[in-house]
C-alpha positions as CSV (number, residue, x, y, z in Angstrom):
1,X,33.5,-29.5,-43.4
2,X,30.4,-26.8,-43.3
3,X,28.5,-29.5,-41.1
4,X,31.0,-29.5,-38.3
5,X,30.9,-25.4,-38.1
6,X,30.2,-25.2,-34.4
7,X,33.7,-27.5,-33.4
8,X,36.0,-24.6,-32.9
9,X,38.0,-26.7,-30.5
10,X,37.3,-30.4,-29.3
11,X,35.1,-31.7,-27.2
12,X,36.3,-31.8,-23.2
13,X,37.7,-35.4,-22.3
14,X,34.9,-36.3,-19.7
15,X,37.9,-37.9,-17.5
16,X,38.5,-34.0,-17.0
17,X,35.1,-33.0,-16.9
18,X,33.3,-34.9,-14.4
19,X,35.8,-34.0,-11.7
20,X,34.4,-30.0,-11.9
21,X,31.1,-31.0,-10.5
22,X,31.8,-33.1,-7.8
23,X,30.0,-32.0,-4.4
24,X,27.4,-30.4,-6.6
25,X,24.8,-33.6,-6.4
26,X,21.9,-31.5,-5.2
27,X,22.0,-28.8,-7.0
28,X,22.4,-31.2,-10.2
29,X,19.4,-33.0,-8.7
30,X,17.5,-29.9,-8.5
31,X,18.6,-28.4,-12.3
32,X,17.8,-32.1,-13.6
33,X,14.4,-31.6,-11.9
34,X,14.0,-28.0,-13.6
35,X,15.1,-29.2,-17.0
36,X,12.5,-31.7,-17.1
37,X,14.7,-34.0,-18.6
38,X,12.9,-36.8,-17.8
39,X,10.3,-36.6,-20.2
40,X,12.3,-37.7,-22.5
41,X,13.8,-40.6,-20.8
42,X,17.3,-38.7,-20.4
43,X,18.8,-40.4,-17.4
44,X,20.0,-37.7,-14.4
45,X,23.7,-38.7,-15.1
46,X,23.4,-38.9,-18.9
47,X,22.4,-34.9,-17.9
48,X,25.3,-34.7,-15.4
49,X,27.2,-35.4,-18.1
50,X,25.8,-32.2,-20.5
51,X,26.4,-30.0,-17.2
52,X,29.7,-31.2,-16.8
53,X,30.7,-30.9,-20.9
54,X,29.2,-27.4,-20.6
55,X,31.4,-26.2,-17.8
56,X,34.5,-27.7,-18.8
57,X,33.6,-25.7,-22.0
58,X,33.5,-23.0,-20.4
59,X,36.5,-23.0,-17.5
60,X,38.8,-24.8,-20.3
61,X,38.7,-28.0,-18.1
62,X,40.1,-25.6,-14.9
63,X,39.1,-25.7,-11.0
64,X,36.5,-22.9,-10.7
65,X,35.5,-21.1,-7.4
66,X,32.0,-23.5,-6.5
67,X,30.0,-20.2,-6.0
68,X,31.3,-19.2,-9.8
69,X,30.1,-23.0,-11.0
70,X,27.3,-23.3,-9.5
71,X,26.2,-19.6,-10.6
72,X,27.3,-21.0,-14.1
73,X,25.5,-24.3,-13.9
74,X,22.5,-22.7,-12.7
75,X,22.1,-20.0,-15.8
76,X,22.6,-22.5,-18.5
77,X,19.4,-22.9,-20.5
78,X,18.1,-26.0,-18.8
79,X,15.7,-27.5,-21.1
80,X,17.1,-26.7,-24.1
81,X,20.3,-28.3,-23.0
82,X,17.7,-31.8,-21.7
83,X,16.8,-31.4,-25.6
84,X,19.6,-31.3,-27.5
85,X,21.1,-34.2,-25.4
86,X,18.1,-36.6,-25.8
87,X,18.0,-35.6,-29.7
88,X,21.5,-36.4,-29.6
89,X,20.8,-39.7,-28.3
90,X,18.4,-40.3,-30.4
91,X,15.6,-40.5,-28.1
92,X,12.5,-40.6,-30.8
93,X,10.2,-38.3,-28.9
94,X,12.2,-35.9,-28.6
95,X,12.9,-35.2,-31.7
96,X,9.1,-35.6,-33.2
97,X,9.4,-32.5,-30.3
98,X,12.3,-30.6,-32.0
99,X,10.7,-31.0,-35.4
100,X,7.0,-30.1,-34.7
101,X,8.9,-26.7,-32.9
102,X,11.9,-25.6,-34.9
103,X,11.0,-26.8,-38.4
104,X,9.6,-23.3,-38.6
105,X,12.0,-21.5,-37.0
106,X,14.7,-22.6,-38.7
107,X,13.1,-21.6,-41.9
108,X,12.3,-18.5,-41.0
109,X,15.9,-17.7,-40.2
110,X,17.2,-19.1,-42.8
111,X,14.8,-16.8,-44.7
112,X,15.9,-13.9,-42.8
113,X,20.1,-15.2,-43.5
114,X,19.2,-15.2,-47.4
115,X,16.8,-12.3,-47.5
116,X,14.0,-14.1,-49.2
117,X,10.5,-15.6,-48.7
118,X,10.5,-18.6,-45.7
119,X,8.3,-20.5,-48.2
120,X,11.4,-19.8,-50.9
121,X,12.8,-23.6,-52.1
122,X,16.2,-21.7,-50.8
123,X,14.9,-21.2,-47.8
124,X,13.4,-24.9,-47.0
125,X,16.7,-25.9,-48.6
126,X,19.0,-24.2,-46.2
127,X,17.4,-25.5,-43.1
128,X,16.5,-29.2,-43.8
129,X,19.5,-29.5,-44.5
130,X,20.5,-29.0,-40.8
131,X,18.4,-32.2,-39.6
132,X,20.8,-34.3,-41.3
133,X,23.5,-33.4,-39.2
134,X,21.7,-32.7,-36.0
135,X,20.8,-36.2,-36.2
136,X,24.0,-37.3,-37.1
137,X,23.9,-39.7,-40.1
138,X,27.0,-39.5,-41.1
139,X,27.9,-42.0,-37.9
140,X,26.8,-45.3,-36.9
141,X,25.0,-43.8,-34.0
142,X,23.2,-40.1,-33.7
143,X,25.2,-39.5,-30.5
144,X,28.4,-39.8,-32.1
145,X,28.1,-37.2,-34.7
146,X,25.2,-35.2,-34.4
147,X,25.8,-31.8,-34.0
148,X,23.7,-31.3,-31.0
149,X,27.1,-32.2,-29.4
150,X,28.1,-28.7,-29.6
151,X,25.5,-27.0,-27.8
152,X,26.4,-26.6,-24.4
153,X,23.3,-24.4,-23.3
154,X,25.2,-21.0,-22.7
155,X,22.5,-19.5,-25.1
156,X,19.4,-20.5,-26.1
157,X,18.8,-23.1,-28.1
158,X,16.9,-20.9,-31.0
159,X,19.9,-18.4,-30.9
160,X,22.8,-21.3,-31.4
161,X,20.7,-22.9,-34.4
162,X,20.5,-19.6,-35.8
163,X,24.1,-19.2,-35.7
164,X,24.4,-22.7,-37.2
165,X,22.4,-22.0,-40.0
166,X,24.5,-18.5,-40.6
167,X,27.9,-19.9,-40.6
168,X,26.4,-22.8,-42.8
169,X,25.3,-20.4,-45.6
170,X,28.5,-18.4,-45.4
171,X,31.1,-21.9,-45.7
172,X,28.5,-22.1,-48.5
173,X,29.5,-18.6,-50.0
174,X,33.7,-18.9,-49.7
175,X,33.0,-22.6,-51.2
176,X,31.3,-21.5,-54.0
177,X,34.1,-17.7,-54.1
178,X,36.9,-20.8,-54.2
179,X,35.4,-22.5,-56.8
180,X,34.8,-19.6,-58.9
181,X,38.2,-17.6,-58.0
182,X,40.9,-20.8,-58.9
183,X,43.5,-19.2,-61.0
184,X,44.3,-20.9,-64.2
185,X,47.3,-22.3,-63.1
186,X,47.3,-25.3,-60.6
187,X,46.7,-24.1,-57.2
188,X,49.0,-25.4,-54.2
189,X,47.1,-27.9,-52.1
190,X,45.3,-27.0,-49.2
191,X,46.6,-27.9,-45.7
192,X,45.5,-31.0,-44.4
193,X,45.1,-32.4,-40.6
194,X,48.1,-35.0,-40.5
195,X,45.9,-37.4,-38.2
196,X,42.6,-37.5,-39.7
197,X,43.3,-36.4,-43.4
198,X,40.6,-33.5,-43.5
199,X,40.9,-30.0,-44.7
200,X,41.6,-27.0,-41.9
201,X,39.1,-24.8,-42.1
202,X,40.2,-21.4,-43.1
203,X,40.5,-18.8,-40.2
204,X,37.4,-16.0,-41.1
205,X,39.3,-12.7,-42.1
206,X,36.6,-10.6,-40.8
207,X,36.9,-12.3,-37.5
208,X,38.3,-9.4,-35.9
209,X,36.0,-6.9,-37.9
210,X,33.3,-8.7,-36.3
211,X,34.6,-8.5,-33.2
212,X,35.1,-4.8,-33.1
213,X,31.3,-4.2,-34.0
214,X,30.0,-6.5,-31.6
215,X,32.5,-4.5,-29.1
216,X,31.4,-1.3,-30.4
217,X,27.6,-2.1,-30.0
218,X,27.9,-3.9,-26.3
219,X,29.8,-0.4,-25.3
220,X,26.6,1.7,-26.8
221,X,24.0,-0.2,-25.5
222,X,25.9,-0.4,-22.1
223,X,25.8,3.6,-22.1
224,X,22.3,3.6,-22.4
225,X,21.7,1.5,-19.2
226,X,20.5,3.4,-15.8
227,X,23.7,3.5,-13.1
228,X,21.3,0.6,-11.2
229,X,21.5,-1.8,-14.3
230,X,25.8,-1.0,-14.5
231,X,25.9,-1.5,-11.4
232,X,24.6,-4.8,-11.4
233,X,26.7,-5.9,-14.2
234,X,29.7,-4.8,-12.8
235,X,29.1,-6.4,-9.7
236,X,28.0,-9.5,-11.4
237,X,30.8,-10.0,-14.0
238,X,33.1,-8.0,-13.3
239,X,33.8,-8.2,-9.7
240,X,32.2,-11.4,-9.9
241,X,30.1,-10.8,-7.1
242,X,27.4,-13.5,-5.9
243,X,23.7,-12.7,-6.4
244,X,23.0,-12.8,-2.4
245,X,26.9,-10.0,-2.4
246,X,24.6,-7.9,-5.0
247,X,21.9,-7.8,-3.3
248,X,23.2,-6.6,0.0
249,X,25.1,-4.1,-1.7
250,X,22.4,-2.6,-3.6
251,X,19.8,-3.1,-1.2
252,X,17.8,-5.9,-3.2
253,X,16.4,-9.5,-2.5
254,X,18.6,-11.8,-4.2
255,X,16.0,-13.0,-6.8
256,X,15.0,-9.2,-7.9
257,X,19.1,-8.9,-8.6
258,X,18.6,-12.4,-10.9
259,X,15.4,-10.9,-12.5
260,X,17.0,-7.5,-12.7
261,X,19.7,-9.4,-14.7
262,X,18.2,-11.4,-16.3
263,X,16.2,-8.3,-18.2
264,X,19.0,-6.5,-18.8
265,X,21.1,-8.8,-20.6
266,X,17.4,-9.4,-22.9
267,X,17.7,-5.5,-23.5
268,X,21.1,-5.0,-24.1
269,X,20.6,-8.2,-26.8
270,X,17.8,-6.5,-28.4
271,X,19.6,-3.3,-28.4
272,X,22.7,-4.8,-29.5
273,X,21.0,-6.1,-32.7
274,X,19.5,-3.3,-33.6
275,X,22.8,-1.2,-33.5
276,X,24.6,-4.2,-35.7
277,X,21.5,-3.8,-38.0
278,X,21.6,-0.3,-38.9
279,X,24.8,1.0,-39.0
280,X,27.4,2.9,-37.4
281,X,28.2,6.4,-38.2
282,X,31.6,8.0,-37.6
283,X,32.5,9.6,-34.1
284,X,35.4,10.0,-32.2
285,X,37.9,8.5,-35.1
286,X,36.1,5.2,-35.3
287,X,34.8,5.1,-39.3
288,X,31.1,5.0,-40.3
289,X,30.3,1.2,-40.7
290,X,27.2,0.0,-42.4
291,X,24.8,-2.2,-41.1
292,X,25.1,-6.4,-41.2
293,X,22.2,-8.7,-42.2
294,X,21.2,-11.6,-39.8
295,X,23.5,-13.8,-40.6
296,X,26.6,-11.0,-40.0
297,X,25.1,-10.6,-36.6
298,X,24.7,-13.9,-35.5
299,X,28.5,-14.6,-36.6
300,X,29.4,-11.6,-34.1
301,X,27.3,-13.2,-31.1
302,X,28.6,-16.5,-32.1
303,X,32.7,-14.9,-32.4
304,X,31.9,-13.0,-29.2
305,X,30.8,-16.0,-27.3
306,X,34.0,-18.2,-27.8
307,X,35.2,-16.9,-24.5
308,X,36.5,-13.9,-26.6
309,X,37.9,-11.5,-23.3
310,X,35.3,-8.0,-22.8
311,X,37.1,-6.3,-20.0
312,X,34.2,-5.1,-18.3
313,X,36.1,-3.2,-15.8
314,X,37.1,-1.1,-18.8
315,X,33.6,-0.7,-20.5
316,X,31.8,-0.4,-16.6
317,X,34.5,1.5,-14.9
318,X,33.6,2.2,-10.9
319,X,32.2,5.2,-10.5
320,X,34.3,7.7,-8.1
321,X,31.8,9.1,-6.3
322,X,29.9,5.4,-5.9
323,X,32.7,4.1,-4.8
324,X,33.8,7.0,-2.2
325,X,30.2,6.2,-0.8
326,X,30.3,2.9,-0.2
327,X,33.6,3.3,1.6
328,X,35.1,-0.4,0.1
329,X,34.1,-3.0,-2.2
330,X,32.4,-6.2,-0.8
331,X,35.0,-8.6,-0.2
C-alpha cells in the first residue's frame, strides 16, 4: 500500500526497546528539555519512548557501547522528532503547527518531484494527500496508523517528508505501468502476506542503481573535503571515535569538532545533490550516467539511509604519513 511506503521493516517491540536506554535518565531529561516537547503536552516518557523506537531502529534492537547511544541520541533531530510524535498522538496544536509550516513545503516538493508549478492542481494533489495518512484515518486512533510512526528523527523532518512524497508519486507511476502493461491473458496473482492478506510490495529494481550513484556521489564529494574535514569523519564514523577522542587528537575543543561536523555533513549533502542532479560522465570504467530529478534523489538518501553499509575505512583510508606521525591511533 503507497501510504505505508516508509515501513521497510516493523516497528521495534518496545519490550526490546526500552531496555537500550536505561541509565540514560539525564541525558533524556536534558534532550526532552532541548526538544521542547512540552509545548505540546508530550509527556517526558511518551518522548522516552520516540528515543528509544529511534535507537532500536537504528542498533536493530542490539546492546550499543553507551558513548555510541548517547552520541546517537544526542544527534537525532530533537524537535522534529517532539513533532511528529505529538501529531501522532493527535495532540491538536501541534498539528495546526505542522500545517501552518509544511503545507507549503510539501507542495513545493511535490512540485519539484512532478516538475510543474507548486500552485499546479497536481501539485496540491500530491501533497494533501499525505495529511490523510500522517494523521492516520484509516485507524480508530491517529497514533495507531499515522505515518508519523516512521520517523525516527535520523534526518530532518523536511528531508523524510520529501522522501515520503517521492516514493508516493513513484508507487503512483508502477501502479499506473501495471495497470497499463497487463498482458491480455490472465495474469498469475500477486503474492500475498499469509497473516494479514495484503499485497508485498515489489522490491525497486533500481534499488541497487540507486545505490551506486548515491555511492559514487558521497565518494566525489568526500574527495573534495580538506584532510581536516576526512579526518574528522574518519575519526567520527569510522573509528568511531568520541567527540572529546577527536578533539584531543586534532587539537580542537570538543564543540568546534561537533560544529566542524555538523557543517560538513550540510556540505557534503549539498554537494551530493548537486552531483545526483547533473550527471555523471564516464571515468575510470564507470559509464556516463545522467542526472536524476528530485524525487530520484531523495529515493537514493532515503535507500542509503536504511543502514545500507558505506565502508568508510574504504572511501577515508588513513593516510600513511598521518598515521606515521601520530605514532598510534587513540584507543
Amino acid at each position: 500500500m503507497a501510504n505505508e511506503t516508509p515501513r521497510r521493516t516493523g516497528q521495534p517491540p518496545l519490550d526490546v526497546a526500552s531496555c537500550l536506554l536505561d541509565g540514560c535518565a539525564s541525558l533524556i531529561e536534558q534532550l526532552y528539555a532541548q526538544s521542547q516537547a512540552a509545548r505540546w503536552g508530550l509527556a517526558r516518557e511518551a518522548f522516552s519512548v520516540c528515543l528509544q523506537r529511534s535507537a532500536a531502529k537504528r542498533f536493530a534492537g542490539q546492546p550499543a557501547p553507551p558513548q555510541k547511544l548517547q552520541d546517537y541520541i544526542s544527534s537525532l533531530h530533537l524537535e522534529d522528532l517532539a513533532l511528529a510524535a505529538a501529531c501522532a498522538a493527535g495532540c491538536e496544536s501541534a498539528w495546526d503547527h505542522f500545517f501552518a509550516a509544511y503545507r507549503a513545503y510539501l507542495r513545493s516538493a511535490a512540485a519539484a518531484i512532478l516538475r510543474c508549478p507548486a500552485a499546479s492542481a497536481a501539485a496540491c494533489e500530491l501533497a494533501d494527500s499525505l495529511f490523510s495518512d500522517l494523521y492516520g484515518l484509516s485507524g480508530s486512533r491517529p497514533s495507531e496508523r499515522s505515518l508519523f510512526r516512521y520517523f525516527h528523527g535520523r534526518s530532518s523532518l523536511k528531508t523524510w517528508l520529501r522522501a515520503v512524497l517521492a516514493q508516493r508519486h513513484i508507487d503512483s507511476l508502477r501502479a499506473a505501468r501495471r495497470f497499463t502493461e497487463l498482458p491480455e491473458e490472465e495474469p498469475a496473482l500477486p503474492p500475498r502476506n499469509a497473516a494479514f492478506g495484503s499485497e508485498l510490495q515489489p522490491a525497486d529494481p533500481r534499488r541497487q542503481h540507486y545505490l551506486s550513484l548515491f555511492t559514487r556521489a558521497l565518494q566525489a564529494a568526500l574527495d573534495h573535503l580538506s584532510p581536516h574535514e576526512k579526518d574528522r569523519l574518519r575519526l567520527y564514523y569510522a573509528e568511531e571515535k568520541t567527540l572529546a577522542d577527536i578533539g584531543r587528537c586534532l587539537g580542537e575543543h570538543e564543540s568546534s569538532v561537533s560544529r566542524h561536523l555538523d557543517r560538513t555533513r550540510a556540505g557534503l549533502r549539498q554537494a551530493m545533490e548537486e552531483s545526483l542532479r547533473s550527471g555523471f560522465a564516464a571515468v575510470d570504467g564507470a559509464p556516463a550516467q545522467p542526472g536524476l530529478s528530485d524525487a530520484e534523489i531523495a529515493l537514493c538518501f532515503e535507500y542509503a539511509a536504511e543502514d545500507v553499509p558505506i565502508d568508510l575505512e574504504i572511501l577515508l583510508p588513513h593516510p600513511r604519513s598521518q598515521s606515521q606521525g601520530r605514532g598510534k591511533r587513540l584507543p
